[in-house]
N, C-alpha and C positions, 0 to 999 in steps of 0.2 A: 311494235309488239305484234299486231296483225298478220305481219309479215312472217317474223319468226314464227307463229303459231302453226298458220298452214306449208311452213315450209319443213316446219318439226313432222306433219305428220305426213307430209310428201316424203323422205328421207325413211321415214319408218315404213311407210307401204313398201319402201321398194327393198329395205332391208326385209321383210317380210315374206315378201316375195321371193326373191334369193336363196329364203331359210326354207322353201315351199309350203309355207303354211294357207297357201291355196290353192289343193293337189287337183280341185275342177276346173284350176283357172279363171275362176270367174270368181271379182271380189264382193264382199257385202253390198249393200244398195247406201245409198248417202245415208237415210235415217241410222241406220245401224252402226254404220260408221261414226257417225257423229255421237251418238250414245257412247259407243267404245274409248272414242278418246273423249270425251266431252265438251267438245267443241261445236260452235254454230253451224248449221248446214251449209251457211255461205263459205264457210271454211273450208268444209269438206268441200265443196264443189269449184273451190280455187285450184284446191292442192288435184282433184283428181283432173284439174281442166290442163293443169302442166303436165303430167303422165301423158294425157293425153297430147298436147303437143311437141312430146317426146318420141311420142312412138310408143311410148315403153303401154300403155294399155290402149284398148279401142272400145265405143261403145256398139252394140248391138241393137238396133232398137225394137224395142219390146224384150230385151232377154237380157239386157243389162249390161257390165263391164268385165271385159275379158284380158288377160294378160296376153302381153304380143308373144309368143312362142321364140318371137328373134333374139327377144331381150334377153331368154334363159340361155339362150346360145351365146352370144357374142354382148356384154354388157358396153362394150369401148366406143360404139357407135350411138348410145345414148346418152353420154354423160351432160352433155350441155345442159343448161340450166337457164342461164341470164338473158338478158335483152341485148345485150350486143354478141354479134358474130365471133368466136373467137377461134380462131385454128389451133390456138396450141389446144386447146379443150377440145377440139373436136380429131383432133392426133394421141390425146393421151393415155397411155395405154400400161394393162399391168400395173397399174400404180407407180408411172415412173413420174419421177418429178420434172413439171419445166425449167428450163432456166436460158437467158438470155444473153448474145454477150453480143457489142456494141462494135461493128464492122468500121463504118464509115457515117460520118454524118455530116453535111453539109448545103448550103443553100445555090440552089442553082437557078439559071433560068426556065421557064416553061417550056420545052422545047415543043415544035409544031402540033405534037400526036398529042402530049401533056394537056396542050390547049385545047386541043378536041375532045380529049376524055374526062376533063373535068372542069369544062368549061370556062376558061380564062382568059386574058387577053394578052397580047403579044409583050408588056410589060412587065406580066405578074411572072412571080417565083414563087417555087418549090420545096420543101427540104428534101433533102433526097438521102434515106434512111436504108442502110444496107446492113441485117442483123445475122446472127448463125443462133436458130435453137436448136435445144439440147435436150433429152430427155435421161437422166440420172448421170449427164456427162457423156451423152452417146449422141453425136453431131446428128440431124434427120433434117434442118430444112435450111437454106442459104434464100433467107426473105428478104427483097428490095423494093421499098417503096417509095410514095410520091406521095406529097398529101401539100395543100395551096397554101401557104406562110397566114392569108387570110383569112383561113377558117381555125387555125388556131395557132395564134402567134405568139401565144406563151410555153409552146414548147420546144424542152429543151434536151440537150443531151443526155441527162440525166435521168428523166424523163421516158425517153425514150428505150432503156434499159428495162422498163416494165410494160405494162401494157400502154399500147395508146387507147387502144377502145375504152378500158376503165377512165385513162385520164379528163377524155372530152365525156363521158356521162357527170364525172366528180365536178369539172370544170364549167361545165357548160348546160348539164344536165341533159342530155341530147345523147341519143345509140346511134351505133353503126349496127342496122335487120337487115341491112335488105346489100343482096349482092350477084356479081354474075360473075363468074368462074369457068374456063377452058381447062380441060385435065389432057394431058396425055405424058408418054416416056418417048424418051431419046437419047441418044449415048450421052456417055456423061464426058467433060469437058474438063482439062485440067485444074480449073479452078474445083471443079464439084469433088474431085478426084482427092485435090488436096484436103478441101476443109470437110468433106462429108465421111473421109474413110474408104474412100470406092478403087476399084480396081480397077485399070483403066478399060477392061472389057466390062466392067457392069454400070449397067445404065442409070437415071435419075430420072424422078417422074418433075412435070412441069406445071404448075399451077398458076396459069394467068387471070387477073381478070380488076374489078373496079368495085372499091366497099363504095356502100351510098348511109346519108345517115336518114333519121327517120321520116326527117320533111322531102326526102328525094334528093337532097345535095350532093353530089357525085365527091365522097372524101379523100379516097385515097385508091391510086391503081400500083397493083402488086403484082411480083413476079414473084416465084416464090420455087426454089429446085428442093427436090427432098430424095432423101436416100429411099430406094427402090425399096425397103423392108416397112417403112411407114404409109407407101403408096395402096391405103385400104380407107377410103373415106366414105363413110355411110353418110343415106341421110332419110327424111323421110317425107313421104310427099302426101300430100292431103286434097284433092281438086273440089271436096265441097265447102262452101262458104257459108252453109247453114250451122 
């Protein structure tokens, strides 16, 4: 109930927001807030502590909480919400819908680099998950992953159709935060050509790199090709720990 409370009123700031019913940009102070919707201050200072690591506001100190200017521009680069990493949330755009369809799925050995990247041993195996999403039926990304049979060996193909990140938080109670990611474009290759739509002169952006889950476990390394028109990924960077 807690939860829905200050997420009711996170949802509504930013509908609020939107609607410009804060033409200084700068929102009420917690007590006030808290009066308006009637809710405990620890409430409010949940709901505005995720704006804040959104991006979508910043505080000021001494002159209080300002809307990010970015956010009135471009909303598609804030929508994430949850505790685990998610691309298609952080691809989603125009309110298109996601949707996933199921490439390849099967169990392999860990090959040498496997072993090095997510620390295993010459023994252990793989699944090796090759998916195409979709965004209202419009191909954008050709995702191939790796994730250790070990760390979660009740999953299945069916499974894998939806998200893995929700499945190991449902399953295991555990996020995939924390990640490192390589961006660049390069021509696009017959395969990107066929399942993404592309022409063989237009290119496809390339997204490598290795999710970790919350305790530092190295879960899964991803390759991941996307149609050059979804190749705009925001994000937002914060360097203080206070």
């Amino acid at each position: 109930m807690t939860d829905l409370v200050y997420r009711n009123v996170m949802h509504d700031l930013k509908k609020r927001i939107l609607q410009g019913e804060f033409p200084t940009k700068k929102l009420p102070d917690e007590r006030s807030l808290s009066e308006a919707y009637d809710v405990s201050r620890s409430t409010i200072k949940r709901a505005m502590g995720v704006l804040v690591d959104q991006g979508i506001v910043f505080k000021k100190r001494g002159s209080g909480t300002f809307i990010n200017p970015l956010y009135l521009k471009d909303q598609s680069a804030f929508r994430y919400e949850g505790n685990n990493l998610g691309i298609t949330d952080s691809f989603q755009v125009n309110g298109e819908q996601p949707q996933i369809k199921l490439l390849d799925y099967r169990v392999i050995p860990a090959s040498p680099e496997l072993q090095q990247d997510l620390f295993l041993s010459e023994a252990e195996f793989v699944y090796q998950i090759k998916r195409l999403r979709l965004f209202d039926d419009h191909p954008a990304i050709i995702e191939t992953g790796y994730i250790p049979i070990k760390i979660l060996p009740t999953l299945t193909a069916q499974v894998v159709q939806n998200s893995i990140f929700s499945f190991v938080q449902e399953e295991q109670g555990r996020a995939v935060n924390k990640s490192f990611l390589s961006i660049r474009a390069q021509p696009s290759n017959t395969e990107d050509q066929q399942l993404l739509k592309l022409k063989d002169v237009e290119p496809v952006g390339v997204m490598e790199g290795i999710f970790f889950l919350d305790d530092g476990t190295p879960f899964e390394v991803s390759n991941m090709h996307l149609h050059y028109k979804y190749l705009k990924y925001g994000t937002f960077v914060n360097l203080n720990e206070d």
